[in-house]
PyMOL commands that place a pseudoatom at each C-alpha (Angstrom):
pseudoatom trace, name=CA, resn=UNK, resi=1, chain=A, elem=C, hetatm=0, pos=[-21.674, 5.709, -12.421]
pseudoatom trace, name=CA, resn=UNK, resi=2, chain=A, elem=C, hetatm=0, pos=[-25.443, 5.313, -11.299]
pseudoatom trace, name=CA, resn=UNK, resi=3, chain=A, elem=C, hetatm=0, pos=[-25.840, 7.228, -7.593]
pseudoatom trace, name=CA, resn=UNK, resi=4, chain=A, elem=C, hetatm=0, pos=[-27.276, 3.926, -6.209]
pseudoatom trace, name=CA, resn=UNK, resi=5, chain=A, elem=C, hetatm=0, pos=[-22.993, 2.546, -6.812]
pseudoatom trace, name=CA, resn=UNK, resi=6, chain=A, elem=C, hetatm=0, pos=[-22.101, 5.195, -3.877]
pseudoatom trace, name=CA, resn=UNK, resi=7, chain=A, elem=C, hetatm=0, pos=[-20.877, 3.718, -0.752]
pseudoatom trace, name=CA, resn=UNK, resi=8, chain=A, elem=C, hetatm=0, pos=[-21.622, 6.965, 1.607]
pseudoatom trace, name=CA, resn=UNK, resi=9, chain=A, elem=C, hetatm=0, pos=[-19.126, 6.405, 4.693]
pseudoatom trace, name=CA, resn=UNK, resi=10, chain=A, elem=C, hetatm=0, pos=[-20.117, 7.695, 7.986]
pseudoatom trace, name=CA, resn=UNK, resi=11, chain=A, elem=C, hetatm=0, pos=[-18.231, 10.764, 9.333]
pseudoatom trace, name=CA, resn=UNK, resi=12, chain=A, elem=C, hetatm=0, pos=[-16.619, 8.730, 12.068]
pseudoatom trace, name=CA, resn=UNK, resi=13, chain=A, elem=C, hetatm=0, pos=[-15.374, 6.356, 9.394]
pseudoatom trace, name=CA, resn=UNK, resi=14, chain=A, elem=C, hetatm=0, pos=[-13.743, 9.138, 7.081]
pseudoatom trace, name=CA, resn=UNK, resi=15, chain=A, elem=C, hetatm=0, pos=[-11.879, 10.406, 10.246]
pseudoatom trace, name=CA, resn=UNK, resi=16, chain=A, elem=C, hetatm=0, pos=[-10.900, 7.038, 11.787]
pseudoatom trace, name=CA, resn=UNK, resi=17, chain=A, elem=C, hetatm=0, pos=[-9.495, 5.787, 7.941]
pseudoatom trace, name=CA, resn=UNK, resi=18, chain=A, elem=C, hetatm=0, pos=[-7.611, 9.245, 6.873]
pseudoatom trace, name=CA, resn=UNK, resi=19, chain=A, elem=C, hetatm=0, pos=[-5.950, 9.536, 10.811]
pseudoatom trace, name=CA, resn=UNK, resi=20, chain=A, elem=C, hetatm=0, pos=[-4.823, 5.713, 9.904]
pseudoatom trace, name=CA, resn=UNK, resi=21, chain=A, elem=C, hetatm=0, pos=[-3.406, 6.941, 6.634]
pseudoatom trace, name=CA, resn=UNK, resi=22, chain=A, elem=C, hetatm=0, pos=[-1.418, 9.890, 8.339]
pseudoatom trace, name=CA, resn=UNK, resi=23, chain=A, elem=C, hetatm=0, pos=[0.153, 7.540, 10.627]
pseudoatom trace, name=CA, resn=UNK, resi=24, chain=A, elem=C, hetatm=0, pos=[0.954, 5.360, 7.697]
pseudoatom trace, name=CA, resn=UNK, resi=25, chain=A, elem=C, hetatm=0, pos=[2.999, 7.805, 5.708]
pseudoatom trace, name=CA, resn=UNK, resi=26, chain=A, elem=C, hetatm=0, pos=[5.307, 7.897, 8.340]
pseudoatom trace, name=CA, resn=UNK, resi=27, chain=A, elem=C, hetatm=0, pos=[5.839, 4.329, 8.248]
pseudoatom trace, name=CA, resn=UNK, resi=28, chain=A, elem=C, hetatm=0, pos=[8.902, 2.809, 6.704]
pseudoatom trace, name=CA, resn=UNK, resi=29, chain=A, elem=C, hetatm=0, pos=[6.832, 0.668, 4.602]
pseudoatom trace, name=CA, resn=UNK, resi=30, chain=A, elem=C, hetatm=0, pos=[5.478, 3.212, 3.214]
pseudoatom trace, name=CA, resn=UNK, resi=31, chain=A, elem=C, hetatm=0, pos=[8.801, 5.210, 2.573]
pseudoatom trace, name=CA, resn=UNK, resi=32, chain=A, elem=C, hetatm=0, pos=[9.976, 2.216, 1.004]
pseudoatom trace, name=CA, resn=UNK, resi=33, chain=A, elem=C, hetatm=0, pos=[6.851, 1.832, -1.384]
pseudoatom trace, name=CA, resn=UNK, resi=34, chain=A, elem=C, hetatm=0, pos=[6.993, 5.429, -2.240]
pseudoatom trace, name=CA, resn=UNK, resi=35, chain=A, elem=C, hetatm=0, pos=[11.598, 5.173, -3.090]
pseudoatom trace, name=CA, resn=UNK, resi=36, chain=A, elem=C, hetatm=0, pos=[10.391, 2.663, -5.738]
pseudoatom trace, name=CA, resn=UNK, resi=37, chain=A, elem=C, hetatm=0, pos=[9.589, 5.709, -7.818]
pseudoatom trace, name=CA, resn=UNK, resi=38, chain=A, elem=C, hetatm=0, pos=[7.058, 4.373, -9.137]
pseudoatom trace, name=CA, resn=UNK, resi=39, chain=A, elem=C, hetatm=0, pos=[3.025, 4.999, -9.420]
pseudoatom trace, name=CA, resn=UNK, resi=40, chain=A, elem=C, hetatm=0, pos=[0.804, 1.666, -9.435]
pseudoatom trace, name=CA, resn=UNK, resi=41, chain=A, elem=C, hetatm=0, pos=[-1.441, 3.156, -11.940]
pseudoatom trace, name=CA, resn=UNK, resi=42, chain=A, elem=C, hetatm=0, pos=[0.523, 4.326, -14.896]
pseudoatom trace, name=CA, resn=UNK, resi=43, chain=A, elem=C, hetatm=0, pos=[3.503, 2.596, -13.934]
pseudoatom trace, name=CA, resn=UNK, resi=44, chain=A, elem=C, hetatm=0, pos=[5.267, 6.098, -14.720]
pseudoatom trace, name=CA, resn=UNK, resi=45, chain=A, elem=C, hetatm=0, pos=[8.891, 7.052, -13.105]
pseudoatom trace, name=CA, resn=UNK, resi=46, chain=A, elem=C, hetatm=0, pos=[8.141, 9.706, -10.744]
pseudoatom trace, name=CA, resn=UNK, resi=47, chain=A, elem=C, hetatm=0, pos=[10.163, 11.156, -7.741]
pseudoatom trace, name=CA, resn=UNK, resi=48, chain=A, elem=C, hetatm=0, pos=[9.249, 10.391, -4.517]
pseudoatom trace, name=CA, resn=UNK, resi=49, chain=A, elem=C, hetatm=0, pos=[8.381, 13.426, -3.004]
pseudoatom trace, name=CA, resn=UNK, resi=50, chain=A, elem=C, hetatm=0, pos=[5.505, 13.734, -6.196]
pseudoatom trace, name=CA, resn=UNK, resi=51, chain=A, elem=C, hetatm=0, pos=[3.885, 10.211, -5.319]
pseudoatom trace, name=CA, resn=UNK, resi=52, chain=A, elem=C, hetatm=0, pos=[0.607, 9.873, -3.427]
pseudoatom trace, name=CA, resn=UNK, resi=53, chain=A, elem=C, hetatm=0, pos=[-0.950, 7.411, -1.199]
pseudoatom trace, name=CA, resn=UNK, resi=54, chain=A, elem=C, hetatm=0, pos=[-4.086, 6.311, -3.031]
pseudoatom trace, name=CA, resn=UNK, resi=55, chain=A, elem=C, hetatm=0, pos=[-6.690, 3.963, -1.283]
pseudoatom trace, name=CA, resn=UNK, resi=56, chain=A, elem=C, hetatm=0, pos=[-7.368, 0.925, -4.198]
pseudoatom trace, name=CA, resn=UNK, resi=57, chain=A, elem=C, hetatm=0, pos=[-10.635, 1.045, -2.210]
pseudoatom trace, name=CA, resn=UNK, resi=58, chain=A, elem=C, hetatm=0, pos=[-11.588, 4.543, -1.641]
pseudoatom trace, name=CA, resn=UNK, resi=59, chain=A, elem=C, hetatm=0, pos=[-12.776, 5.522, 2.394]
pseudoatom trace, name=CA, resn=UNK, resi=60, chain=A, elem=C, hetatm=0, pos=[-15.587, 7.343, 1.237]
pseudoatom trace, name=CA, resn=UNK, resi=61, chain=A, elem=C, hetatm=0, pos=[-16.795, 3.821, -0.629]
pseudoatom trace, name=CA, resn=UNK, resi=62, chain=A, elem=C, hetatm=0, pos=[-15.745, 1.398, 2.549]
pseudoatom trace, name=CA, resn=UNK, resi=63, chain=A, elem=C, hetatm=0, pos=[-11.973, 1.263, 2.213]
pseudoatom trace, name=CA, resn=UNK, resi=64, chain=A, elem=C, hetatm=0, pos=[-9.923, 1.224, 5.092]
pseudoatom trace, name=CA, resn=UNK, resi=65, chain=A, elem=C, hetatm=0, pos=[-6.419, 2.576, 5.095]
pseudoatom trace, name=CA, resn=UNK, resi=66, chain=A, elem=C, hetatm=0, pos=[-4.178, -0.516, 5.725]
pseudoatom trace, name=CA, resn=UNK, resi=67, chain=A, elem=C, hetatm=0, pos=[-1.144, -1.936, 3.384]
pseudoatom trace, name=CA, resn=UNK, resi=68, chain=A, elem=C, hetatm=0, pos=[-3.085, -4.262, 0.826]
pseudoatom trace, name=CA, resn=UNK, resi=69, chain=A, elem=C, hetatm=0, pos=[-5.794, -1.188, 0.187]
pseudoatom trace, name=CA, resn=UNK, resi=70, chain=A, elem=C, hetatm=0, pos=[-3.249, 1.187, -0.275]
pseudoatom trace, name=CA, resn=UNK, resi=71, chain=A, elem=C, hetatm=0, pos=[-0.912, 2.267, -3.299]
pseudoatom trace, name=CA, resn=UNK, resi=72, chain=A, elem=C, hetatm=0, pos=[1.449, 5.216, -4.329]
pseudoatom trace, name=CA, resn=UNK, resi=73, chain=A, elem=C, hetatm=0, pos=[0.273, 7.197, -7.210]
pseudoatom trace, name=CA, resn=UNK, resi=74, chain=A, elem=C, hetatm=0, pos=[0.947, 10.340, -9.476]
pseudoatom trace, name=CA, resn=UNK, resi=75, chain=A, elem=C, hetatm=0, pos=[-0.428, 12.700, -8.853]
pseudoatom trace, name=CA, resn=UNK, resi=76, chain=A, elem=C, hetatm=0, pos=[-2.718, 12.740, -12.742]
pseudoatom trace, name=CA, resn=UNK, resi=77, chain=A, elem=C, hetatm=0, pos=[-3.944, 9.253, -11.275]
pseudoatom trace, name=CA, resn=UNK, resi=78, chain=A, elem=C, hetatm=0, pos=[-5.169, 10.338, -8.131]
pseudoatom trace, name=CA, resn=UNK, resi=79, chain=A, elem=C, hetatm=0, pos=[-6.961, 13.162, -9.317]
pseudoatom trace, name=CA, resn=UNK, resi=80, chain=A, elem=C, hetatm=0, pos=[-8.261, 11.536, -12.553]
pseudoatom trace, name=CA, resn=UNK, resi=81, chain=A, elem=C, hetatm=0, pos=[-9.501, 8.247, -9.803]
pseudoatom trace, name=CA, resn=UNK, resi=82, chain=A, elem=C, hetatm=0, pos=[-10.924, 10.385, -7.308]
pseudoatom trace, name=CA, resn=UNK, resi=83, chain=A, elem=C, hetatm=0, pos=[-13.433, 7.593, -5.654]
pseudoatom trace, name=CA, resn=UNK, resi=84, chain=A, elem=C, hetatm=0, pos=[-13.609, 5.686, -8.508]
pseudoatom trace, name=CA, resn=UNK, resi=85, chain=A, elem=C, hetatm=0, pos=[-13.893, 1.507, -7.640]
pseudoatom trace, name=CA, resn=UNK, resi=86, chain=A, elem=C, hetatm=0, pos=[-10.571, -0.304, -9.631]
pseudoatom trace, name=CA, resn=UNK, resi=87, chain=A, elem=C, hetatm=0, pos=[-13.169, -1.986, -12.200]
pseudoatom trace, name=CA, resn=UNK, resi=88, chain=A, elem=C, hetatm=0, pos=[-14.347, 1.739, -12.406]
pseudoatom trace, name=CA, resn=UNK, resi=89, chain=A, elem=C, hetatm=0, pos=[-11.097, 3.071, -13.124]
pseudoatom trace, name=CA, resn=UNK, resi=90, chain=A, elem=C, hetatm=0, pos=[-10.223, 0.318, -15.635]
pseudoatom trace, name=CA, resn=UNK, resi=91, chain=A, elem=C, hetatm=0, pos=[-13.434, 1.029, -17.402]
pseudoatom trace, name=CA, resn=UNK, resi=92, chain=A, elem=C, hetatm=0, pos=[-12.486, 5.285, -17.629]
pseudoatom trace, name=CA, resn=UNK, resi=93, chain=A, elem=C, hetatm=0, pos=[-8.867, 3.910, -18.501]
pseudoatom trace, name=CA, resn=UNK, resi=94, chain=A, elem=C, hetatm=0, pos=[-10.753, 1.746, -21.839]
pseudoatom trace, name=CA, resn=UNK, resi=95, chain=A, elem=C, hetatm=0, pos=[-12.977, 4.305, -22.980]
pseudoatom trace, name=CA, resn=UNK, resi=96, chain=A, elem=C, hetatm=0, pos=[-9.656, 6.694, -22.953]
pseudoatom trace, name=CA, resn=UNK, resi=97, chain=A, elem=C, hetatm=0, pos=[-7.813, 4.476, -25.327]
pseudoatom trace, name=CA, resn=UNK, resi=98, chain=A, elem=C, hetatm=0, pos=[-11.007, 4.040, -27.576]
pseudoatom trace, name=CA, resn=UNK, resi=99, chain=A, elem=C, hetatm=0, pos=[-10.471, 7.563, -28.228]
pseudoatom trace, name=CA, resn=UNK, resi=100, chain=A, elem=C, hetatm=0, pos=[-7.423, 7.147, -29.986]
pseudoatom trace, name=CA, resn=UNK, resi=101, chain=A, elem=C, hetatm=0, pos=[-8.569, 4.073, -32.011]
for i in range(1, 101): cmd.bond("trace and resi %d" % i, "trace and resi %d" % (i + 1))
show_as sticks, trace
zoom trace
């Protein structure tokens, strides 16, 4: 990913979008997301407890934390997406599974 990709969020931004995500987790929509057992990425079985809220749109590229931006995810997806753009991630996943071919 070329530098000039990087959507650098402003401090007030970062703040404002994760305090919106804290407030979400306590939501009952996102309880419910999260008892699917489920991560959006993998599409793994995983217990709730082990799930993640992952912005689709990361904050630090522009993302906002609000219900169509955000996703539960193992934990190996979140770290392995990091700020990664979906078409970004999609790309990594390809170039994994050409290493098995």
């Amino acid at each position: 990913m070329k530098e000039s990709e990087w959507f650098f969020s402003d401090p007030k931004h970062l703040r404002r979008e994760k305090e919106k995500a804290r407030q979400i987790r306590q939501s009952q929509w996102w309880k419910n997301l999260r008892a699917r057992n489920r991560c959006h990425y993998c599409g793994n079985t995983v217990p709730a407890r082990q799930l993640s809220m992952d912005h689709r749109i990361p904050i630090s590229r522009g993302g906002k934390s609000e219900r169509k931006n955000l996703v539960p995810s193992c934990k190996p997806c979140n770290n392995l997406k990091k700020n990664m753009m979906l078409d970004e991630w999609e790309a990594y996943l390809a170039s994994l599974d050409n290493l098995h071919d």
